[in-house]
C-alpha positions as a Python dict, from the first residue, in 0.01 Angstrom:
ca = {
    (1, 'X'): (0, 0, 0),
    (2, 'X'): (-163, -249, -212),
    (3, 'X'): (-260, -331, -601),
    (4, 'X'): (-470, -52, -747),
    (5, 'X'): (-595, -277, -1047),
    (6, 'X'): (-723, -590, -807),
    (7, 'X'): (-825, -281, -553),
    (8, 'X'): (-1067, -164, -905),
    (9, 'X'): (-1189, -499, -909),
    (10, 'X'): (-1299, -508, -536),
    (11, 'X'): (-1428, -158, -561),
    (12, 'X'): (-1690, -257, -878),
    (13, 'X'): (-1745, -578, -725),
    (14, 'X'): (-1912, -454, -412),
    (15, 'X'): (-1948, -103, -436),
    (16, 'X'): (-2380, -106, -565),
    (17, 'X'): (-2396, -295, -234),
    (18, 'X'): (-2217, -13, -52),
    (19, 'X'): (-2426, 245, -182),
    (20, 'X'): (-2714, 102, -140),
    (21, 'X'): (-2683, 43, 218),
    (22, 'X'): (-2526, 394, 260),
    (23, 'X'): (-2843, 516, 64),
    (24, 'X'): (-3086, 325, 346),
    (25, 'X'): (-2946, 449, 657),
    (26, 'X'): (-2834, 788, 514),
    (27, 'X'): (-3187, 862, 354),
    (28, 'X'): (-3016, 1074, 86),
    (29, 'X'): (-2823, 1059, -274),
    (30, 'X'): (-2536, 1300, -142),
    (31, 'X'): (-2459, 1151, 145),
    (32, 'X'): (-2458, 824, 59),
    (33, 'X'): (-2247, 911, -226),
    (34, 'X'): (-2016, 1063, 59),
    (35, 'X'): (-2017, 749, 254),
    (36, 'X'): (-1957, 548, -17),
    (37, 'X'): (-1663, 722, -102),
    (38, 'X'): (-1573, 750, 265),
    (39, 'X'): (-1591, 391, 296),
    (40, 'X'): (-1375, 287, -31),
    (41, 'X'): (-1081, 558, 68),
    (42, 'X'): (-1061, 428, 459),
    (43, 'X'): (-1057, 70, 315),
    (44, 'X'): (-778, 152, 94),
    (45, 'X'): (-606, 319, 356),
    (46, 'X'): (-636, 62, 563),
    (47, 'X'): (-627, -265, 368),
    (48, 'X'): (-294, -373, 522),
    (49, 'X'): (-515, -484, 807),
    (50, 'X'): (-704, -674, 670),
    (51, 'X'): (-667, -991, 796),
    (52, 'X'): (-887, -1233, 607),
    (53, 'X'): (-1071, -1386, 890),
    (54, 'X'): (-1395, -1318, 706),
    (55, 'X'): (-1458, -1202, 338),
    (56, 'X'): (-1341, -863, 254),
    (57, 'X'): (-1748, -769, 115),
    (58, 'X'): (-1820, -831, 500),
    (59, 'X'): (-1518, -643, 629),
    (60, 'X'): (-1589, -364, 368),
    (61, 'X'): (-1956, -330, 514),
    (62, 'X'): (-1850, -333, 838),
    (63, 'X'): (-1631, 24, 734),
    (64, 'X'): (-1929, 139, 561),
    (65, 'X'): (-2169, 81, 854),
    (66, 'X'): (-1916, 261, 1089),
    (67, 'X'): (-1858, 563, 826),
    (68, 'X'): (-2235, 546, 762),
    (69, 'X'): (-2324, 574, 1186),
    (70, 'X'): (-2041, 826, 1211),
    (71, 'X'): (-2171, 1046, 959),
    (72, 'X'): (-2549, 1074, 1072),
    (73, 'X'): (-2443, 1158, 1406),
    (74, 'X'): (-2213, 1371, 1321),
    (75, 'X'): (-2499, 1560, 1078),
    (76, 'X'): (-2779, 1493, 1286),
    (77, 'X'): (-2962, 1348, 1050),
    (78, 'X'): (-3048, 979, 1113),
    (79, 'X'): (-3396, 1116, 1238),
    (80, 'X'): (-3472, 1333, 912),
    (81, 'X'): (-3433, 1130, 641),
    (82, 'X'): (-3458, 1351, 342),
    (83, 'X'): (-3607, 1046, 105),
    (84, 'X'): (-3904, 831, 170),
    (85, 'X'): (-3856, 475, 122),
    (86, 'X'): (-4055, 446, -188),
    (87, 'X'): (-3774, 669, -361),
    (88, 'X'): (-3539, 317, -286),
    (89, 'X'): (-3689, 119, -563),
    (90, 'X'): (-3445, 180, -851),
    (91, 'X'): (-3226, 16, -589),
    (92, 'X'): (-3457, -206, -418),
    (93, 'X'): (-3587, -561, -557),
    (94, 'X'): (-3965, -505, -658),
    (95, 'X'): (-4179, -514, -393),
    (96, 'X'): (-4560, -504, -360),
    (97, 'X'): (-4720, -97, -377),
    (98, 'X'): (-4830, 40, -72),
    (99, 'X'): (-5054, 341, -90),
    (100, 'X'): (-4939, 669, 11),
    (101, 'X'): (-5053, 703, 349),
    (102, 'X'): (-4919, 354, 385),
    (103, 'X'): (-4570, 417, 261),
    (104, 'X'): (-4552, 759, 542),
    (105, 'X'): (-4631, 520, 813),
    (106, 'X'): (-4379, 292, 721),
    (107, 'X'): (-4140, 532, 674),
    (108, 'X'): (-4224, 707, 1027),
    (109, 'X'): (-4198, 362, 1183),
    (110, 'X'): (-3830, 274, 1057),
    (111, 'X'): (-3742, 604, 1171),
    (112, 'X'): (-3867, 579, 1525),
    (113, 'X'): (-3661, 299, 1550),
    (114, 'X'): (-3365, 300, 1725),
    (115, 'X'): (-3060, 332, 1557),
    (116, 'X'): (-2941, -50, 1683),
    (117, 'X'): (-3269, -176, 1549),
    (118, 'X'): (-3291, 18, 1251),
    (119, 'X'): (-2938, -65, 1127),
    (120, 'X'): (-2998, -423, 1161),
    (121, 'X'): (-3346, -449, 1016),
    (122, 'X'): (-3214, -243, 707),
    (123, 'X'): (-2907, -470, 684),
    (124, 'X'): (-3075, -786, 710),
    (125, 'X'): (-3494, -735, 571),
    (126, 'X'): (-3401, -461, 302),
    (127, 'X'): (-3061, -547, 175),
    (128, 'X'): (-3038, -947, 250),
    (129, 'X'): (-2726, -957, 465),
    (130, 'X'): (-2715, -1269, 662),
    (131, 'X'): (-2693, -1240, 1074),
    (132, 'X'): (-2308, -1375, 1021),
    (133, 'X'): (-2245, -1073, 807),
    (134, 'X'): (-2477, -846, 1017),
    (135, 'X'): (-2268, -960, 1332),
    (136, 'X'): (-1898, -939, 1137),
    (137, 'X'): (-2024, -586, 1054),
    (138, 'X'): (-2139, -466, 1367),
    (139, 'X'): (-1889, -616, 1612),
    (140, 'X'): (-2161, -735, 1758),
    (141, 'X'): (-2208, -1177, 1860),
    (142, 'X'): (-2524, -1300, 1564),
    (143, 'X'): (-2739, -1370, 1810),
    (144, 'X'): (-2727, -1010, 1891),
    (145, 'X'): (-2801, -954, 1531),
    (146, 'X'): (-3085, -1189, 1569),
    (147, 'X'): (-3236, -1053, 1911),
    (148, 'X'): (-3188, -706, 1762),
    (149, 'X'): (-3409, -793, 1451),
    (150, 'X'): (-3695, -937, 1637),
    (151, 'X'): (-3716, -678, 1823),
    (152, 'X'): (-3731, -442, 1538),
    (153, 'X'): (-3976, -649, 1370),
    (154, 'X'): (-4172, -644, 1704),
    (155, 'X'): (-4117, -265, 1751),
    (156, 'X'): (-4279, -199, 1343),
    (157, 'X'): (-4549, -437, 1435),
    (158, 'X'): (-4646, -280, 1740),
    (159, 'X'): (-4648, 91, 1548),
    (160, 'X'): (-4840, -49, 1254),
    (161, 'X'): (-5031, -264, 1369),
    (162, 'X'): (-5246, -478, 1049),
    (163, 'X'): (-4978, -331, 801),
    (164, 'X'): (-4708, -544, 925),
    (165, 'X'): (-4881, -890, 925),
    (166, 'X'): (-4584, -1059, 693),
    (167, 'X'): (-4336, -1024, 966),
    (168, 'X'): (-4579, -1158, 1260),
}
């Protein structure tokens, strides 16, 4: 079934950037702890196919995003995110301080979007994944990736109006 020391390696190499996205579309410690996991034991289980046509970090987020999607619908809870998105900074580069009232609209915002949007603009804005990667991940082509960001971007604009100038 496959090399459980080179399988470690893999696992520390890329599992920070697992949770982290797990943590973002999840909205909680627990169950992005869960998909996490989730995501490492379906990988194992299925790392025979593998095939190697892209790097296994991207087909390891693809799982991730599937286990991650699967388990919000499944708990409904991809509208009731238990964590605002200030609570992301110990994972999160540094970024500048919104006030509080600021911070709630934001949070509102990314959680009106819908889910295709808000997957995307997570992947790509808040954790850096490149449209190739976004694409691999999402089955989807990258200028769907693309279209689906601007349209996010447009979508948070058009809800916060003066608060979103950097991404006009």
């Amino acid at each position: 079934m496959g090399d459980h020391a080179a399988f470690k390696a893999l696992y520390d190499r890329n599992v920070d950037r697992i949770y982290r996205l797990a943590y973002r579309m999840a909205g909680g410690d627990d169950l992005a702890r869960d998909v996490t996991q989730e995501t490492f034991l379906r990988a194992w289980q299925r790392l025979d196919q593998f095939r190697g046509d892209a790097a296994f970090s991207t087909w390891l987020h693809s799982i991730g995003v599937s286990v991650a999607l699967n388990e919000l619908r499944k708990v409904d809870r991809h509208r009731k995110r238990e964590r605002p998105l200030e609570d992301t900074a110990f994972v999160a580069p540094a970024s500048p301080r919104l006030d509080h009232e600021a911070l709630e609209r934001l949070h509102e915002a990314v959680d009106e979007l819908p889910e295709m949007y808000r997957t995307v603009f997570l992947m790509h804005d808040l954790e850096g994944y490149s449209h190739g990667e976004i694409a691999e991940a999402l089955g989807v082509a990258e200028g769907t990736s693309k279209a689906r960001l601007f349209r996010a971007r447009a979508k948070l604009r058009e809800s916060l109006g003066d608060a979103m100038q950097e991404y006009a």
